[in-house]
KOLBA-221639 format. One line per 3 residues: number of its first residue (from 1); their letters; for each residue x, y, z of N, C-alpha, C. Coordinates in steps of 0.02 Angstrom, whole numbers, plus 50000, padded with zeros to 5 digits. Example, Ala and Ser with C-alpha at 12.3 -4.5 7.8 and 13.67 -1.06 7.14 Angstrom:
2
1	AS	50660 49716 50390 50615 49775 50390 50660 49835 50390 | 50642 49888 50354 50684 49947 50357 50645 50002 50394
***
This chain:
306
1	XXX	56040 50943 54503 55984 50990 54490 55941 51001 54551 | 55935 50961 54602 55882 50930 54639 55918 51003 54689 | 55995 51006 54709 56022 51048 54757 56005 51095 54760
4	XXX	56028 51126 54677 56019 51200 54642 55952 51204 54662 | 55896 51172 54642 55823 51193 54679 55807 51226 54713 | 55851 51176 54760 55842 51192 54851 55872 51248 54876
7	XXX	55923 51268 54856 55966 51330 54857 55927 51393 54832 | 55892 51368 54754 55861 51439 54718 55795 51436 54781 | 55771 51401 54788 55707 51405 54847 55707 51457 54928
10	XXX	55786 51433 54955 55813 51428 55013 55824 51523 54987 | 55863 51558 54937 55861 51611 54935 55801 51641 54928 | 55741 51615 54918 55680 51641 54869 55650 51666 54943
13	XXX	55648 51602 55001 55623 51618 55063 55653 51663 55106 | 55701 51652 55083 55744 51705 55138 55738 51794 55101 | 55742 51808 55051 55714 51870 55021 55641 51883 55050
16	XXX	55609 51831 55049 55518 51856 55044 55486 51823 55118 | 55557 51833 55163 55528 51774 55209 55447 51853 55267 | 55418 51838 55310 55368 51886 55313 55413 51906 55372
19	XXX	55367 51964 55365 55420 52034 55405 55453 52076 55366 | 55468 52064 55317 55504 52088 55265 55476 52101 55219 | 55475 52178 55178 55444 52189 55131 55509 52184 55069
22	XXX	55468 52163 55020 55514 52158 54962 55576 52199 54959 | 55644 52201 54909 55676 52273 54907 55622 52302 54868 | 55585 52277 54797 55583 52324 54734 55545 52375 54782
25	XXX	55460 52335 54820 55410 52381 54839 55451 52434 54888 | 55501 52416 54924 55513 52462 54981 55548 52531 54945 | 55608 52506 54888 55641 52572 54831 55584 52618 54799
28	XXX	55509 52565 54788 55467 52586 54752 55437 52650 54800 | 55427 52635 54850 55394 52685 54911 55444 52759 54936 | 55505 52716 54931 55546 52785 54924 55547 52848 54873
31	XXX	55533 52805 54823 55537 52866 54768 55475 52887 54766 | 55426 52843 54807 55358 52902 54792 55366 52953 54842 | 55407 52918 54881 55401 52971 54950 55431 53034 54940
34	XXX	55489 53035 54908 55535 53081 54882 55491 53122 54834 | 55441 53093 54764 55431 53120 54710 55354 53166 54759 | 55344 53164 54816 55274 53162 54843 55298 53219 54915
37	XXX	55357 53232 54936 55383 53264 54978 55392 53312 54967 | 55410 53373 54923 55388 53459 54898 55312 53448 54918 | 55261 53423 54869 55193 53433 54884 55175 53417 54972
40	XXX	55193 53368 55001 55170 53383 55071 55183 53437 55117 | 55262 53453 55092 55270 53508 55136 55231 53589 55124 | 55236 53571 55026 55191 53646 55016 55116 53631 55044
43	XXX	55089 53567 55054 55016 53582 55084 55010 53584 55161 | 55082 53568 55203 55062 53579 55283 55087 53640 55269 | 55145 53690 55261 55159 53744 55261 55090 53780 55247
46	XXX	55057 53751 55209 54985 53802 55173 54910 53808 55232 | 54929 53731 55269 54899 53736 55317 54900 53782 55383 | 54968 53793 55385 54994 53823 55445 54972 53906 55430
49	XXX	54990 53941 55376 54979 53979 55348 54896 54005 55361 | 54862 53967 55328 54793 53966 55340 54773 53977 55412 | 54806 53955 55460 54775 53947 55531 54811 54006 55551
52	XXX	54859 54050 55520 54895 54113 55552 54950 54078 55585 | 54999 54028 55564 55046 54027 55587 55126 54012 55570 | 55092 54031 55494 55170 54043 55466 55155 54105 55399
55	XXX	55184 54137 55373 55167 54175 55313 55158 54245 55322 | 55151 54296 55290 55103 54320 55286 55077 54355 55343 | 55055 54397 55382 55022 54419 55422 55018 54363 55481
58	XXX	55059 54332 55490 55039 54267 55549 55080 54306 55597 | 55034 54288 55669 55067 54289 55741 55067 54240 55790 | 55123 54212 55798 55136 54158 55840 55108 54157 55921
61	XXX	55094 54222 55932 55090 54238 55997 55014 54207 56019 | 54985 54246 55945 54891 54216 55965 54880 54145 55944 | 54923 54121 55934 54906 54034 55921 54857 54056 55855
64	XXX	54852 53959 55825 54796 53941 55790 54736 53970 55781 | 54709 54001 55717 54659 54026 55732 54601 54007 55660 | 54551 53985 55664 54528 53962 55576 54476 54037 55579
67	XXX	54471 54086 55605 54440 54137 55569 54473 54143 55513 | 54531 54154 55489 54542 54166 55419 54514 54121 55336 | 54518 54053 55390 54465 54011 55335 54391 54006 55346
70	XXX	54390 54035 55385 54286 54040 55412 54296 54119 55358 | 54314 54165 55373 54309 54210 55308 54319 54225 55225 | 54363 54181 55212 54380 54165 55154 54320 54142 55128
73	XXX	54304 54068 55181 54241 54033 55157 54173 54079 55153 | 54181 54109 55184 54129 54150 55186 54101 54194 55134 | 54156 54224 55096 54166 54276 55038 54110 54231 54986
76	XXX	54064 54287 54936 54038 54281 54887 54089 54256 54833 | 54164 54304 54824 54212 54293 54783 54231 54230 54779 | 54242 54172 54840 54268 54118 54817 54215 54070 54797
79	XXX	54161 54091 54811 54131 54027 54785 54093 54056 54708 | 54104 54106 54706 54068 54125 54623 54143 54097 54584 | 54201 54113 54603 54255 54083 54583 54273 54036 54564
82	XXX	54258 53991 54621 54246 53904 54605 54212 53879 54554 | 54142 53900 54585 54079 53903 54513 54115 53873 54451 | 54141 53960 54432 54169 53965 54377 54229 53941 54338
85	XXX	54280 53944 54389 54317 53887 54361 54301 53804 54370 | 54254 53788 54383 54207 53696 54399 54169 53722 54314 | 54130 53786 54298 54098 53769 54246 54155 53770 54170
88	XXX	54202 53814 54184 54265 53805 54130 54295 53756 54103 | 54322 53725 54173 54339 53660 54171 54323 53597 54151 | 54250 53583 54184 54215 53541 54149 54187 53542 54086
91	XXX	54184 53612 54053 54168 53614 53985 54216 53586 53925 | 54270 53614 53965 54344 53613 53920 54346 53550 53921 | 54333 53503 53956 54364 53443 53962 54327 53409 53936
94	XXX	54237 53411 53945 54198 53361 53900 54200 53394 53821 | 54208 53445 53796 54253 53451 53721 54306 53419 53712 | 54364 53412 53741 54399 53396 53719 54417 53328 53721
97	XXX	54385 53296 53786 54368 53228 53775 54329 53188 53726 | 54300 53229 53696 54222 53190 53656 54257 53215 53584 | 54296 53254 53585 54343 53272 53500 54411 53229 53516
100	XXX	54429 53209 53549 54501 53152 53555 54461 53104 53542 | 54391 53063 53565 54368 52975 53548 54349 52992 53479 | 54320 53034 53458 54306 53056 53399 54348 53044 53354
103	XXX	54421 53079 53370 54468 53071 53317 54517 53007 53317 | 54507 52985 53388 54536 52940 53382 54491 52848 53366 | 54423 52874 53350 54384 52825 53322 54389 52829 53251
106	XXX	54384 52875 53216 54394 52905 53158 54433 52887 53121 | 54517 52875 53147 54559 52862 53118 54609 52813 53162 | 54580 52779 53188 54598 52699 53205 54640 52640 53164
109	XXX	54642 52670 53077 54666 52616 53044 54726 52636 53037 | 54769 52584 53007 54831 52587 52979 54848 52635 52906 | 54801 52642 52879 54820 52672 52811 54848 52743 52807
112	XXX	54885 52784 52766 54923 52834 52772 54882 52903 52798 | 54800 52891 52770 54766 52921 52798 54741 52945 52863 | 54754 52886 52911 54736 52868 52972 54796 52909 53006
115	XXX	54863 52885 52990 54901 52909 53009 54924 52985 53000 | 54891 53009 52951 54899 53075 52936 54834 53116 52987 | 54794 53083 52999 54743 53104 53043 54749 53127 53110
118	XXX	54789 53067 53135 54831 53061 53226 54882 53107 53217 | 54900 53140 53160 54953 53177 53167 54933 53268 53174 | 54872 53245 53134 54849 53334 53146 54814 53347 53215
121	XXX	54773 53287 53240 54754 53274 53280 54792 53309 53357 | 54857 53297 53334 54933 53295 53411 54967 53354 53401 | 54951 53396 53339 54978 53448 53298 55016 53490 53358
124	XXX	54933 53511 53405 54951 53579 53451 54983 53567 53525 | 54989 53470 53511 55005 53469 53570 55067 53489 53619 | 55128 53513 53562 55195 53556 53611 55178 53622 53608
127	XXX	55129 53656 53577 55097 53748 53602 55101 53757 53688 | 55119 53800 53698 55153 53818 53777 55063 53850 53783 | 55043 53865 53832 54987 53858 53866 54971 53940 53864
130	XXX	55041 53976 53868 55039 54059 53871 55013 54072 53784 | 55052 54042 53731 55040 54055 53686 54992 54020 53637 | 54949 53968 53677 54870 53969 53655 54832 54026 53677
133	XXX	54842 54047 53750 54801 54131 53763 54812 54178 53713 | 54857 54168 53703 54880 54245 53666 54831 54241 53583 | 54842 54174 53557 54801 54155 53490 54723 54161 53509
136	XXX	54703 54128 53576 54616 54156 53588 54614 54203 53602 | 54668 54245 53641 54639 54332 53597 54637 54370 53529 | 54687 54329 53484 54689 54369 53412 54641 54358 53382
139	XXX	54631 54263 53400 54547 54234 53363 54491 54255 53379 | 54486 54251 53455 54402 54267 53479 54382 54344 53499 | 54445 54397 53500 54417 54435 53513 54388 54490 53468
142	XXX	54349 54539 53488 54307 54569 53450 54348 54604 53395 | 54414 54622 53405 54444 54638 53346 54487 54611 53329 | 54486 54537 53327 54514 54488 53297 54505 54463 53233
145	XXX	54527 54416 53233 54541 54392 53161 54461 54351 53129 | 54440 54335 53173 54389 54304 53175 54305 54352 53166 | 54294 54410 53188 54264 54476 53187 54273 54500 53138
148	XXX	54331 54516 53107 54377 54556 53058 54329 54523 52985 | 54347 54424 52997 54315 54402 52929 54243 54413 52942 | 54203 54402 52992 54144 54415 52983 54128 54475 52975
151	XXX	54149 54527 52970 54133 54590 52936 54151 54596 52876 | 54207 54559 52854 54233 54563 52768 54165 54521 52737 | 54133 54486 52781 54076 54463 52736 54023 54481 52734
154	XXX	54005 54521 52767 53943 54576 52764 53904 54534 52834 | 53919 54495 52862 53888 54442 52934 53870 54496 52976 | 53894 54550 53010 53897 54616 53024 53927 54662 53017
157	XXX	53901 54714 53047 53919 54783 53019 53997 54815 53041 | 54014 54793 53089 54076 54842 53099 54087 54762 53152 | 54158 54739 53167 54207 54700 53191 54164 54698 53279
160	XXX	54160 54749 53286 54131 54747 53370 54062 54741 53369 | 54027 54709 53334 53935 54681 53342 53954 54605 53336 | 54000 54598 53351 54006 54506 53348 53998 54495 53410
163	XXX	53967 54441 53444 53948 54420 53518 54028 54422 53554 | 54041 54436 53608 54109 54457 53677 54131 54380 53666 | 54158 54356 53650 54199 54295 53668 54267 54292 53718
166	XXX	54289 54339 53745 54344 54354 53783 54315 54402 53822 | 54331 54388 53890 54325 54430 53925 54241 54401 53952 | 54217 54380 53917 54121 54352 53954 54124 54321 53986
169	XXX	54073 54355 54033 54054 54307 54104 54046 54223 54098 | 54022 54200 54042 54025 54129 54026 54097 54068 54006 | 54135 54144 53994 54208 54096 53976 54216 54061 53921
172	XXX	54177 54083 53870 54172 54042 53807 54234 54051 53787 | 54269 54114 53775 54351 54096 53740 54397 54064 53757 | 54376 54057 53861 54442 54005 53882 54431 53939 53866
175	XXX	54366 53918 53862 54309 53850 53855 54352 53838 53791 | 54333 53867 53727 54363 53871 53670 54463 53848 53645 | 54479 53887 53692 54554 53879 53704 54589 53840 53759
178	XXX	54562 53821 53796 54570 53758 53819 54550 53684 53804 | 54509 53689 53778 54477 53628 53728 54511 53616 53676 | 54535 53654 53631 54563 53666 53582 54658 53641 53618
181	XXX	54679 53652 53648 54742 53642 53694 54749 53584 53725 | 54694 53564 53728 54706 53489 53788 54674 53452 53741 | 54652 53440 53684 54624 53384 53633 54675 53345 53593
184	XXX	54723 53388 53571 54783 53335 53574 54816 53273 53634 | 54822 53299 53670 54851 53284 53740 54798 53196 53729 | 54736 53210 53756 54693 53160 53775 54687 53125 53680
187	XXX	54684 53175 53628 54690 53105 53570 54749 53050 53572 | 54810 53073 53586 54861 53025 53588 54849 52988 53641 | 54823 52991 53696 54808 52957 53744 54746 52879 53703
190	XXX	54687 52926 53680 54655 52884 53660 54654 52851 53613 | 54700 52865 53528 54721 52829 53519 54787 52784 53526 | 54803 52777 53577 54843 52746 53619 54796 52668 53645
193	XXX	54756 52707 53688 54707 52639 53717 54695 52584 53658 | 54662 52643 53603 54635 52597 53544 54699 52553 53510 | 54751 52572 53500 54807 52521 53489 54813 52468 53505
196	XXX	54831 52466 53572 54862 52431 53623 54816 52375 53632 | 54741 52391 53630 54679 52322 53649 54616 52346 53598 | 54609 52384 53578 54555 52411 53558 54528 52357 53479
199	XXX	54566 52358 53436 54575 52328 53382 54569 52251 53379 | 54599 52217 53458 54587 52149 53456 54523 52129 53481 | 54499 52162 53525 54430 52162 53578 54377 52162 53501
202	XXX	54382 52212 53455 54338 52226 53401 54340 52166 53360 | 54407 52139 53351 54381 52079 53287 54349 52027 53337 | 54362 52013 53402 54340 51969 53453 54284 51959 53447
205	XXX	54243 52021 53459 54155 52048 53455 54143 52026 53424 | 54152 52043 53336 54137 52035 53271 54140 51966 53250 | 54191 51947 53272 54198 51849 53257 54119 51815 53310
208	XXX	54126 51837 53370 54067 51820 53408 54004 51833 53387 | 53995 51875 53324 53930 51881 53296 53890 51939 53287 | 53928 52000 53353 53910 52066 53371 53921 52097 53308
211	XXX	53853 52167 53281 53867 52199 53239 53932 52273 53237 | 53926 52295 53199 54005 52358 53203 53938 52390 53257 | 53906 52410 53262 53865 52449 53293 53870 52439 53379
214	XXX	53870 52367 53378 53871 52339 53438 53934 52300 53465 | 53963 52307 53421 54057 52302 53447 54066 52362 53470 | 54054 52439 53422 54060 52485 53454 54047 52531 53508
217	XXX	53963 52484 53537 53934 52529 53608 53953 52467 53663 | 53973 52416 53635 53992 52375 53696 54033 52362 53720 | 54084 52370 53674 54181 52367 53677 54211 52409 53665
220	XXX	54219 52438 53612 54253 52503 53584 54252 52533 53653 | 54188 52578 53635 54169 52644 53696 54194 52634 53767 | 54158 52570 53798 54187 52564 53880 54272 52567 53852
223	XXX	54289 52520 53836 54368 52515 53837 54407 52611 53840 | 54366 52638 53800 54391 52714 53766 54374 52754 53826 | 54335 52746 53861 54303 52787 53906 54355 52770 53950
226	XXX	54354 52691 53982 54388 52669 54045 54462 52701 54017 | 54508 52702 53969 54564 52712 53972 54566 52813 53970 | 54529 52811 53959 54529 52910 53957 54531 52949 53988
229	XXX	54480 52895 54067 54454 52937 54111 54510 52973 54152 | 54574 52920 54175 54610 52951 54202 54653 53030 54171 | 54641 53015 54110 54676 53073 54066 54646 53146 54069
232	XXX	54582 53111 54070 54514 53182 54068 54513 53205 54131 | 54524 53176 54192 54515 53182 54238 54584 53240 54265 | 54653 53212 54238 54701 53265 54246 54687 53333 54190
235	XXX	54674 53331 54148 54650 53377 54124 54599 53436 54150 | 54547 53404 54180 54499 53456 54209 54547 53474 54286 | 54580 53459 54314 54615 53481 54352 54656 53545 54345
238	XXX	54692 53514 54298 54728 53570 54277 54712 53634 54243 | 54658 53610 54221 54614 53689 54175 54571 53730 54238 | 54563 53694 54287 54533 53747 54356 54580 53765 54373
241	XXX	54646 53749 54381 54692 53790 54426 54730 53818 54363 | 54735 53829 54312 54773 53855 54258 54758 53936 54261 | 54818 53963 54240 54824 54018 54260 54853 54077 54218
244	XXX	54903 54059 54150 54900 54084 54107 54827 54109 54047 | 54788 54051 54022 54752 54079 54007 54695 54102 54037 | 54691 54112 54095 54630 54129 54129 54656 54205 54153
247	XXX	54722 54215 54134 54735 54292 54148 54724 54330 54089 | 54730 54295 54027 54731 54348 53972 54654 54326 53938 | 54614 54285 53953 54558 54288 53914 54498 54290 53975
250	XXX	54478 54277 54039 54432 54267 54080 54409 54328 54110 | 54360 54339 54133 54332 54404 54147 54333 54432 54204 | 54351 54490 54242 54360 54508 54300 54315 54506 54354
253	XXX	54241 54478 54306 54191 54461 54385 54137 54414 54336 | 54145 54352 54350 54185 54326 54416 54251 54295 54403 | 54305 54303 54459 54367 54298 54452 54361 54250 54453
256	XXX	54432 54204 54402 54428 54136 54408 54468 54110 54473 | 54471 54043 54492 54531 54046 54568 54578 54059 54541 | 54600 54028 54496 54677 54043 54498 54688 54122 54525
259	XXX	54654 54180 54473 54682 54250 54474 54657 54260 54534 | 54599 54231 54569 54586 54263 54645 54641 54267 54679 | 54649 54199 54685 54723 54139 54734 54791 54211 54734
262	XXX	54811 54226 54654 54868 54249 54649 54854 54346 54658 | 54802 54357 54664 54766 54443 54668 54785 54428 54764 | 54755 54395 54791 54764 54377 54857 54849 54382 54889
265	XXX	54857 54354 54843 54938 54330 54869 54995 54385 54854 | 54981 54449 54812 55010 54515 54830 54975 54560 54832 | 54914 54569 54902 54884 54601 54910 54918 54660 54956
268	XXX	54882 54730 54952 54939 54778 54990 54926 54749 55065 | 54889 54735 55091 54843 54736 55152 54883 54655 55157 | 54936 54662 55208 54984 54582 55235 54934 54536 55268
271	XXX	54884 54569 55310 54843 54526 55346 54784 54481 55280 | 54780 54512 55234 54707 54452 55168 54778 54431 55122 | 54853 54426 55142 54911 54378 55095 54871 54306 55129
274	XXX	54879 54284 55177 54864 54232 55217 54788 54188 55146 | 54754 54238 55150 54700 54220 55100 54732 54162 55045 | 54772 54175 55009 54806 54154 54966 54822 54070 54983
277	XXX	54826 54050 55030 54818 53988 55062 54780 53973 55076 | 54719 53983 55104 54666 53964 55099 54636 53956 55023 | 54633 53976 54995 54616 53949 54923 54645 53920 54875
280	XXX	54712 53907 54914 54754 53849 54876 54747 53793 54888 | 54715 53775 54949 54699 53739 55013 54618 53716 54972 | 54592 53762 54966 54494 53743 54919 54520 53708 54849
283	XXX	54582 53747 54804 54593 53719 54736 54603 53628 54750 | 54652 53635 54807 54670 53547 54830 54623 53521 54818 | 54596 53526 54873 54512 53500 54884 54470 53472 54818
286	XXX	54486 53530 54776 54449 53513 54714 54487 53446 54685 | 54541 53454 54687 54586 53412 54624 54564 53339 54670 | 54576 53346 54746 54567 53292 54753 54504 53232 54766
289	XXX	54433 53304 54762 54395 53266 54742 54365 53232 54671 | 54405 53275 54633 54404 53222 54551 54438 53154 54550 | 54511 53149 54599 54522 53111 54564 54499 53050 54638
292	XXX	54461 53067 54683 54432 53011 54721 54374 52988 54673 | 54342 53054 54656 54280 53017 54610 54288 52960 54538 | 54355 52965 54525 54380 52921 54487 54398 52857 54519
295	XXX	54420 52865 54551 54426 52805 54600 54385 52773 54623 | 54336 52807 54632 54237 52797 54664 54228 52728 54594 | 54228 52787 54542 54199 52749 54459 54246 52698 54448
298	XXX	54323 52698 54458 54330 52646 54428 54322 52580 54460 | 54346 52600 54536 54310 52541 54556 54236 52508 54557 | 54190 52552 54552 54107 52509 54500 54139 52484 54458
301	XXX	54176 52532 54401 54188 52484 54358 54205 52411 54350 | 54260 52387 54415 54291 52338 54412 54248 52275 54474 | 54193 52301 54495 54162 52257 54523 54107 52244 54470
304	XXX	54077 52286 54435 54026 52274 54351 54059 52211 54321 | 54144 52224 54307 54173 52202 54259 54172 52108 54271 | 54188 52152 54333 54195 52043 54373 54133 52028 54385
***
């Protein structure tokens, strides 16, 4: 036995001896590198582009040039753009975050009820993204389905005195239909968290003396929050750069990025195509300051925690 030891040891060092990185981590790095290699090249290509030197209206002859992103930046259009898709986004997402803990606080138990709950809950979650737009136009718009009943009830007078929900400068129908679209997504997520730890942490509390009140703002919630954030966080990403429904329900001023980004990118005029990179280049930016700011929070979190 004493040999075998020495042998299982003698291989253990020689695998992990230093200088040497593991196999798993090194296979592990490959496949990120691979799963992570389209996106680098589409963001230096986007770079190059931007500076006039690939794409689009680019000339190799005049070198590097960032007037095209000193003008872009410059435009009223992209930043009322931004604005607006930052205020969409974030709307959509604290709805639909605060209706997933909701439902997935709600119906946390085992009984057929509970389970019938998480199920209506996840209902919309295979609806293709084109064909939630198409339903917030039949629902919200003025001669929709939704208008239509409030005139069958005498609420107003004719289908078109109901407040613009499509098409308004505020974005309430995409707010509406994106919230409504991504609340599945993040309920299975959250009740997911609550599964997995949520249920044992609670009788934990409760045995310790804590009321439901105070199991729930002291354990429940952080736990629900900490496991969500990453979820909520891809979510509001994706509802700023989303692009189906922001073509058929969002309003033509102010443009959201997406439709700027893609109005840009077959413009007749070859020299403002280049544009189109540059504000693919600002969308980055965005995504990647959400998910640093998550990174910001969770690490508080985990220095709070310890």
């Amino acid at each position: 036995p004493r040999a075998r030891e020495r042998a299982v040891t003698t291989r253990t060092t020689r695998t992990t001896r230093p200088g040497r990185a593991p196999r798993a981590p090194r296979a592990g790095l490959v496949a990120a590198g691979l799963v992570a290699a389209p996106v680098l090249v589409g963001v230096g290509y986007a770079l190059l582009a931007a500076l006039g030197l690939a794409g689009a209206g680019a000339s190799a002859s005049s070198g590097a040039t960032t007037a095209r992103v000193a003008r872009v930046l410059g435009e009223r259009a992209t930043w009322a753009g931004l604005g607006w898709s930052l205020w969409v986004a974030g709307a959509s997402t604290l709805l639909a975050t605060a209706g997933a803990a909701l439902a997935a606080l709600a119906f946390r138990g085992s009984t057929a009820l509970d389970r019938a709950g998480r199920a209506l809950a996840a209902l919309p979650l295979p609806v293709p993204h084109l064909v939630a737009a198409a339903l917030g136009v039949q629902l919200l718009g003025q001669s929709g389905v939704l208008a239509r009943v409030a005139h069958a009830a005498g609420l107003v007078a004719r289908p078109a005195d109901v407040p613009a929900l499509v098409y308004d400068a505020w974005g309430i129908g995409v707010i509406a239909t994106m919230a409504w679209k991504e609340l599945p997504f993040l309920a299975v997520v959250a009740a997911s968290v609550l599964a997995t730890r949520g249920r044992l942490l609670d009788e934990a509390a409760r045995t310790l003396g804590a009321g439901r009140w105070d199991a729930l703002r002291l354990v429940t919630w952080p736990l629900l929050w900490r496991g969500l954030a990453p979820a909520a966080v891809a979510v509001f990403v994706f509802v700023a750069g989303n692009y189906e429904v922001a073509a058929l329900l969002a309003p033509s001023d102010p443009l959201a990025l997406p439709l700027l980004t893609a109005e840009r990118a077959v413009d007749p005029d070859l020299a403002r195509r280049g544009d189109a990179y540059v504000l693919a280049l600002v969308a980055l930016a965005l995504g990647g300051a959400a998910v640093a700011a998550h990174e910001w929070a969770r690490a508080r979190w985990g220095v709070a925690s310890g």
